[in-house]
TIZA-817775 format. One record per residue (C-alpha): x negated, y negated, z; residue in three letters. Coordinates in steps of 0.02 Angstrom, whole numbers, padded with zeros to 5 digits, always signed. Layout:
<atoms>
XYZALA...
</atoms>
This chain:
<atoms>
+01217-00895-00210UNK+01080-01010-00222UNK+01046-01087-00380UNK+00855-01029-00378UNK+00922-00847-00349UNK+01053-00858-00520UNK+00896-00909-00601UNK+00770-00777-00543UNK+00882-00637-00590UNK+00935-00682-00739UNK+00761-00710-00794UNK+00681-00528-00699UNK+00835-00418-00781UNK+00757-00491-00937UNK+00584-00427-00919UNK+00641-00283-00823UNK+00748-00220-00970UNK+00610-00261-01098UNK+00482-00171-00994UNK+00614-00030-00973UNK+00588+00006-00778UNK+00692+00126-00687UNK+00699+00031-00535UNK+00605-00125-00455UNK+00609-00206-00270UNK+00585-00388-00236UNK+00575-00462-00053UNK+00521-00649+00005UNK+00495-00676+00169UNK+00487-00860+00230UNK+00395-00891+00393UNK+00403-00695+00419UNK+00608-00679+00408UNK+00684-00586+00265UNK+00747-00754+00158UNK+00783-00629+00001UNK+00768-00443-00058UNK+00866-00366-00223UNK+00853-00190-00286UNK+00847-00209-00486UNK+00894-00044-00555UNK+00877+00132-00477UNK+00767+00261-00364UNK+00787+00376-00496UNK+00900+00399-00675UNK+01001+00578-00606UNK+01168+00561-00573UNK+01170+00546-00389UNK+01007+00404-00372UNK+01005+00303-00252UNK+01001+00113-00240UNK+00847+00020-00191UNK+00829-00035-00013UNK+00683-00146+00074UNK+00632+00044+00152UNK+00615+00137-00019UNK+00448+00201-00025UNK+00337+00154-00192UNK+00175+00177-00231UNK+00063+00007-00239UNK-00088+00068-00306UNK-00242-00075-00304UNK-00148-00177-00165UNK-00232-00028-00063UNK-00406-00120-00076UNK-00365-00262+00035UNK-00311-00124+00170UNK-00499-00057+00152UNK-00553-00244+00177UNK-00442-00267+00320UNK-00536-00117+00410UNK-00696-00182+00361UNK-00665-00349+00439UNK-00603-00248+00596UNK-00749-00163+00605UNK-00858-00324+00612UNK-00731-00406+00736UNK-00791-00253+00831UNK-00962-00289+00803UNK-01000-00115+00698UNK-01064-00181+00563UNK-01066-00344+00465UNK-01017-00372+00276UNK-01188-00429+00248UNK-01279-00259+00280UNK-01351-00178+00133UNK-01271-00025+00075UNK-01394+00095+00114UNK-01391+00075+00321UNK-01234+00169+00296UNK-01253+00267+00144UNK-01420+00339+00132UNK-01368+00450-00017UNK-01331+00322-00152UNK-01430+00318-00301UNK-01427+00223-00443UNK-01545+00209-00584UNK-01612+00038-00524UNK-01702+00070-00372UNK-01716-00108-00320UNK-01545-00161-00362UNK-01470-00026-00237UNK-01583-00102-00087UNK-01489-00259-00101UNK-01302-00194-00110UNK-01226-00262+00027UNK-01046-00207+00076UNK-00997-00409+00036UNK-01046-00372-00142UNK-00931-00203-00137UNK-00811-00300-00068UNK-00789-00416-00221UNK-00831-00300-00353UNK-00991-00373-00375UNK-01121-00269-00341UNK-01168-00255-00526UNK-01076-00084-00581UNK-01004-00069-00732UNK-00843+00022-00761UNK-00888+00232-00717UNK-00778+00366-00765UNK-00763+00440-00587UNK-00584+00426-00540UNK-00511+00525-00662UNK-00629+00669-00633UNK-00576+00604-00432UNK-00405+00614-00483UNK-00414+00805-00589UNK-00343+00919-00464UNK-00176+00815-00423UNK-00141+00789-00619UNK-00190+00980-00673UNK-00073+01028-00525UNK+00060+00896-00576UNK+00073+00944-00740UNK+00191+00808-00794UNK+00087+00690-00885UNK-00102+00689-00932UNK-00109+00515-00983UNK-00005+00343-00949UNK+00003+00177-01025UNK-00135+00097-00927UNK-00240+00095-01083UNK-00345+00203-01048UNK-00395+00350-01153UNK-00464+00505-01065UNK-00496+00694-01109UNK-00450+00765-00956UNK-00542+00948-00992UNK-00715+00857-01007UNK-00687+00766-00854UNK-00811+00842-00704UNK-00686+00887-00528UNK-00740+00771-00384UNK-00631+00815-00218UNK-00750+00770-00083UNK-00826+00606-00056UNK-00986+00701-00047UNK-00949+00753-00207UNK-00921+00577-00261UNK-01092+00509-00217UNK-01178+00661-00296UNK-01090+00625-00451UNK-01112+00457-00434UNK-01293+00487-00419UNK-01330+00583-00582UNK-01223+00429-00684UNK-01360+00347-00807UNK-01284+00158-00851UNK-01349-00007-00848UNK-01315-00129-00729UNK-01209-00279-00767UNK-01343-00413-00670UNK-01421-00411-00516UNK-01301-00391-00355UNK-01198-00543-00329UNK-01212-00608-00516UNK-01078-00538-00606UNK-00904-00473-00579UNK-00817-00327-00634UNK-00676-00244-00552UNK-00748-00087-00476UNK-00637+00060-00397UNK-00823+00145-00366UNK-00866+00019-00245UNK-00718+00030-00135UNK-00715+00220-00125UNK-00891+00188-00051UNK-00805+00078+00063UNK-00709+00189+00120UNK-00858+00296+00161UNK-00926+00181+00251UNK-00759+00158+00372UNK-00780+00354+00401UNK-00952+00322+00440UNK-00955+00193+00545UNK-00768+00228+00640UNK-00812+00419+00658UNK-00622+00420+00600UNK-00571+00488+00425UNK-00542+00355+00307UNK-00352+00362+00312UNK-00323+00387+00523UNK-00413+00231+00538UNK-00302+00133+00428UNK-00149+00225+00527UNK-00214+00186+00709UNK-00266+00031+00671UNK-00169-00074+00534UNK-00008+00045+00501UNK+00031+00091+00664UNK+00010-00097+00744UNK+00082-00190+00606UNK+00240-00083+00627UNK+00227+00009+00454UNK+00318+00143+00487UNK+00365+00190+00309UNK+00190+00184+00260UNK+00068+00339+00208UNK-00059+00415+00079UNK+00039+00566+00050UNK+00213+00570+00034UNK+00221+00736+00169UNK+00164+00592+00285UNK+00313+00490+00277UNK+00455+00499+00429UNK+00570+00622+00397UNK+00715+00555+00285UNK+00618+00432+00195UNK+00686+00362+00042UNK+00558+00395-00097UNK+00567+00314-00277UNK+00535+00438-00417UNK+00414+00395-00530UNK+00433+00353-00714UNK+00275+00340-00838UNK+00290+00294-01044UNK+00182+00341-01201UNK+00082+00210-01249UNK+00140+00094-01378UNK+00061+00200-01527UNK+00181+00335-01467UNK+00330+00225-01458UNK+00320+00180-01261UNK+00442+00282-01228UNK+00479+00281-01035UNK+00504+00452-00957UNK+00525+00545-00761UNK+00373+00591-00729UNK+00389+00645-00520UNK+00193+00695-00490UNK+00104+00596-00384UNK-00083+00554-00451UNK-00197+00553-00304UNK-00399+00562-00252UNK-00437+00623-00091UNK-00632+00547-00124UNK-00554+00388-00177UNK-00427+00338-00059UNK-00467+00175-00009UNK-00471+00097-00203UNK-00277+00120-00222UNK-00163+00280-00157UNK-00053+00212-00036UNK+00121+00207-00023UNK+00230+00085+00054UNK+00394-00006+00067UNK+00470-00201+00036UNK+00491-00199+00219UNK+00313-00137+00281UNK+00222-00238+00153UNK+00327-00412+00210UNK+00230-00359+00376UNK+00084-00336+00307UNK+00070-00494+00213UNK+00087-00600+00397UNK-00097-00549+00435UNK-00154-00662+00292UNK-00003-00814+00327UNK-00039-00797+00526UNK-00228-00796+00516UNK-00229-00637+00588UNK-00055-00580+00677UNK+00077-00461+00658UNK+00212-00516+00783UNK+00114-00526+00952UNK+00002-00409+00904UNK-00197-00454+00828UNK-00263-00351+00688UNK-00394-00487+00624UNK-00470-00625+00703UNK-00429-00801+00616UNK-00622-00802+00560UNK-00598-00614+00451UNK-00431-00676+00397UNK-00544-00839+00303UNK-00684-00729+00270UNK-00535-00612+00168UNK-00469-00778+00066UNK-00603-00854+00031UNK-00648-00884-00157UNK-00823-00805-00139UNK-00832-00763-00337UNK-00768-00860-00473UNK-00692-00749-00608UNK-00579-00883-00717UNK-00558-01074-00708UNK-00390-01058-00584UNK-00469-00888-00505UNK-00590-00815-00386UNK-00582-00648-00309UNK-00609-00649-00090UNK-00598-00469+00003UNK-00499-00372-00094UNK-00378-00503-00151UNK-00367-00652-00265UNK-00370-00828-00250UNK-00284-00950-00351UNK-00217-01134-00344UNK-00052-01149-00395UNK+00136-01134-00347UNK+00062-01293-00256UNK-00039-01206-00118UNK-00165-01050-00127UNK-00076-00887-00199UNK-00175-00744-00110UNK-00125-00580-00199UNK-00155-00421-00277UNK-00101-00311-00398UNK-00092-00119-00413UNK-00047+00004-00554UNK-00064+00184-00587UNK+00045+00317-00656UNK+00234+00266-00602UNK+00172+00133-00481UNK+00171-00049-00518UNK+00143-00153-00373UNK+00094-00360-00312UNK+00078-00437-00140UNK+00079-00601-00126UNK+00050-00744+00012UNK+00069-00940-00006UNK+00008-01010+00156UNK+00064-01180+00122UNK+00240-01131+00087UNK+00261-01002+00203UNK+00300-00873+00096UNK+00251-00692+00078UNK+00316-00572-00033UNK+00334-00412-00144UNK+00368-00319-00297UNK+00362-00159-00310UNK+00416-00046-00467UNK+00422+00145-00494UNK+00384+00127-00688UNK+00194+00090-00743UNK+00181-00035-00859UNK+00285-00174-00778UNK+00291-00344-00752UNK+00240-00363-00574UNK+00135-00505-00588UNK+00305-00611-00702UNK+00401-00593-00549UNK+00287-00638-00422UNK+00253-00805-00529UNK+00451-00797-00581UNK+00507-00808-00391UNK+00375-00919-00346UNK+00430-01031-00469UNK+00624-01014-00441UNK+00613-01087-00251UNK+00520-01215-00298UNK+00632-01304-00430UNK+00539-01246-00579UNK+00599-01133-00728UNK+00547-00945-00657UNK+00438-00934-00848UNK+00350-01092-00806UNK+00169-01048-00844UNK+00058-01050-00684UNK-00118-01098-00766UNK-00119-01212-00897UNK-00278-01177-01045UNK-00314-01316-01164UNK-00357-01272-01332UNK-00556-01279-01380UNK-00590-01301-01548UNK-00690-01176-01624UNK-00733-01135-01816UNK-00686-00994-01899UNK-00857-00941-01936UNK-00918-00936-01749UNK-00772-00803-01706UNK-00869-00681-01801UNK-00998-00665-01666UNK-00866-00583-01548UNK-00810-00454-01678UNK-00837-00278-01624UNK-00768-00143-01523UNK-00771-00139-01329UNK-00768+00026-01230UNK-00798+00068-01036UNK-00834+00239-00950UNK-00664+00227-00875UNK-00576+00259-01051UNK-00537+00070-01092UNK-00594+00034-01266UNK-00517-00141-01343UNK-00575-00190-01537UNK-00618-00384-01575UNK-00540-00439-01737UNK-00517-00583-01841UNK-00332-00596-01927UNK-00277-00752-02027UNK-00427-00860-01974UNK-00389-00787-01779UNK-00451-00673-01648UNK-00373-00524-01620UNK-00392-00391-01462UNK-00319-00207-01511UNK-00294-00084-01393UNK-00185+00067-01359UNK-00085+00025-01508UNK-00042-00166-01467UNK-00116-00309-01570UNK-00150-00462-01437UNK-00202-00620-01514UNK-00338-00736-01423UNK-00339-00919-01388UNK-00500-01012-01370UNK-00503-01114-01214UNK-00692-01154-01198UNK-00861-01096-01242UNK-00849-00921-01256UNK-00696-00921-01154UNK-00518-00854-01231UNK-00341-00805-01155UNK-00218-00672-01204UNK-00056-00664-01170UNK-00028-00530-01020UNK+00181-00532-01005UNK+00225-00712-00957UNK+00061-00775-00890UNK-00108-00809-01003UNK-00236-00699-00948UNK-00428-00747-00957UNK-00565-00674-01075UNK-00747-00714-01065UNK-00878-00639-01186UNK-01061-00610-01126UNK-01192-00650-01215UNK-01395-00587-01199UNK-01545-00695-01194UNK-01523-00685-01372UNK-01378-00763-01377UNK-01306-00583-01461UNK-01127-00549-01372UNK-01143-00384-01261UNK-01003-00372-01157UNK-00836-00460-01142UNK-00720-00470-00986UNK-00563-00380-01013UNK-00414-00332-00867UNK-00538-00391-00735UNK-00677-00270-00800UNK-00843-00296-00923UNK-00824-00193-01069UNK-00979-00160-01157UNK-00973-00200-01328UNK-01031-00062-01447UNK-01182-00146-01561UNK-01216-00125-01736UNK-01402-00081-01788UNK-01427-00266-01862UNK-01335-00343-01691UNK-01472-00244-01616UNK-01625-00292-01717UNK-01602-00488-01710UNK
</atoms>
């Protein structure tokens, strides 16, 4: 056994059994051969579970969104659209309450979650049916808080841009000014592929990335799946106010209106295919999904959302591991997913976990590390300190909510700042002017507060998204 290997393990049966996952699946594929796979844990916790192979299917949530971006970028190769089209050509229907804004959406700014929305509560109201029917679980540990009765059924995605429609909110900037991570904008994507392919949103994908990239243990719905398919079960946990206790939970969530933000499923094997479009420029085996051009337009850092960080077509871009890491996350109830693709290295890989709540994104840095002589917890982005009085933390006091159900207070402890949510007490490190990281698992995750003309804070950036901050009556007046 390799030496890197010894180390890896040892280090992901750590997190694994702190983050008390049923079962998780690594692969690493080094110029497109399988150079490792392990099955940590189980498919299930009966007596007769199965172990983990690189054809157990998983959920992977988010890492959906760079499938919608791949058959986006077909669809220009084709010369049906172009990225740079505004919104409306395709989608008449879409209001918003700025009138002006929506004329300059363009699908680019959909694409990178920066068309200006703020976080909306649609997908759990596009989600409804599949939990009501599920009945296992009418929450998870994503953080989010929800009340599930109040929430208004969307099944269609006609239904979704009425409802979408009605929402009163105010936008975060102007299109292409601000980012915040947006599953609204890539279930209008997803609209738009019907639109424009005449296809359904999810045959399109099939004919024309799942099919020719070989994916053959790939679907949205697990009915979908060749006969005999080996399916993970899914695990969810009460949040850490309730203990975190990890339980079966077999239901899968799903939105028919919001496919394309994150409901596929998918193996360690399909996904190690997958990943060549973006190491290739463009090929699985002999055969061309992307031209090289789409495959640059996908990787590109078009928005910068942290110091080591931008966000490209439905995946992120970062420099480290010595090379560009292009990946993506994806989490929802029993699904915690990451693909990842280092160009320079040759490497493209996967972890995929049938427990929410896990530490995808440790391994991924964890592996990365191991086969490249480091320590697997060597930190990836290094934060200096920024000196900032105790007195000037006040101004970022407050509580932070979203429409999705995130709400996070701002606190100051012992002469330090403080982010509570869901039960958990997460301090913050000051790394520049209004700039702080948290602790997310292994890796420091970045935090930046907003601030009005004023110079009042508003908003602060929190899991990717802009929470708005909820103002006091003085805050208000100044």
């Amino acid at each position: 056994m390799a030496d890197w290997v010894q180390s890896f393990e040892e280090y992901a049966q750590k997190l694994l059994a702190e983050a008390k996952v049923t079962g998780t699946a690594v692969g690493l594929a080094e110029q497109g051969e399988l150079r490792y796979f392990h099955g940590f844990g189980l498919a299930d916790n009966t007596e007769d579970a199965k172990a983990l192979t690189p054809d157990t299917v998983f959920g992977i949530g988010s890492v959906t969104k760079s499938f919608t971006c791949v058959a986006i970028m077909q669809l220009q190769d084709a010369g049906k659209l172009s990225v740079h089209d505004p919104v409306i050509k395709y989608l008449p229907e879409l209001r918003t309450p700025n009138e002006a804004y929506t004329r300059e959406i363009t699908i680019h700014h959909l694409m990178t979650h920066t068309a200006g929305f703020p976080p909306l509560d649609t997908l759990m109201g596009a989600m409804k049916r599949s939990i009501v029917e599920g009945d296992d679980v009418k929450s998870s540990s994503s953080g989010l808080e929800f009340d599930l009765d109040k929430a208004e059924e969307i099944n269609t995605k006609e239904e979704f841009m009425a409802y979408i429609g009605k929402l009163n909110y105010e936008f975060l900037g102007a299109p292409g000014t601000e980012f915040s991570y947006s599953n609204d904008s890539y279930a209008m994507l997803g609209l738009i592929i019907e639109r424009v392919s005449g296809k359904s949103y999810e045959q399109f994908v099939q004919d024309h990335i799942l099919v020719p990239a070989g994916m053959k243990n790939s679907a949205f719905l697990v009915e979908d799946l060749p006969e005999g398919a080996e399916v993970a079960t899914l695990f969810t946990r009460k949040s850490p106010k309730d203990g975190g206790e990890v339980y079966r939970s077999p239901s899968w969530w799903d939105s028919p209106s919001m496919r394309a933000a994150g409901f596929l499923k998918s193996t360690i094997h399909d996904l190690l295919r997958y990943t060549e479009i973006f190491r290739t420029g463009g090929l699985v085996g002999e055969n061309r999904l992307l031209s090289p051009e789409s495959v640059e337009a996908m990787t590109a850092p078009h928005f910068s959302i942290a110091p080591f960080q931008a966000y490209g077509y439905g995946l992120f871009v970062a420099n480290c591991h010595d090379g560009t890491l292009i990946e993506h996350g994806g989490a929802i109830k029993g699904v915690a997913a990451q693909i990842f693709v280092l160009p320079e290295r040759g490497l493209t890989g996967a972890v995929l976990m049938n427990t929410d709540g896990g530490p995808m994104a440790d391994l991924m840095h964890g592996i990365l590390n191991a086969t490249n002589g480091h320590s697997p917890d060597t930190v990836p982005f290094q934060y200096p300190d920024y000196e900032i009085s105790v007195d000037a933390l006040a101004a970022f006091t407050g509580e932070y909510r979203s429409s999705e159900g995130a709400t996070v207070s701002v606190e100051i402890e012992e002469n330090e700042l403080v982010a509570k949510s869901n039960g958990t007490n997460i301090p913050l490190r000051s790394v520049g002017e209004d700039s702080f990281v948290m602790k997310r698992g292994e890796t420091d995750a970045f935090i930046r507060f907003v601030r009005d003309e004023a110079g009042v804070v508003t908003r602060m950036g929190f899991g990717a998204r802009q929470l708005i901050k909820v103002l006091a009556e003085k805050e208000q007046t100044v």
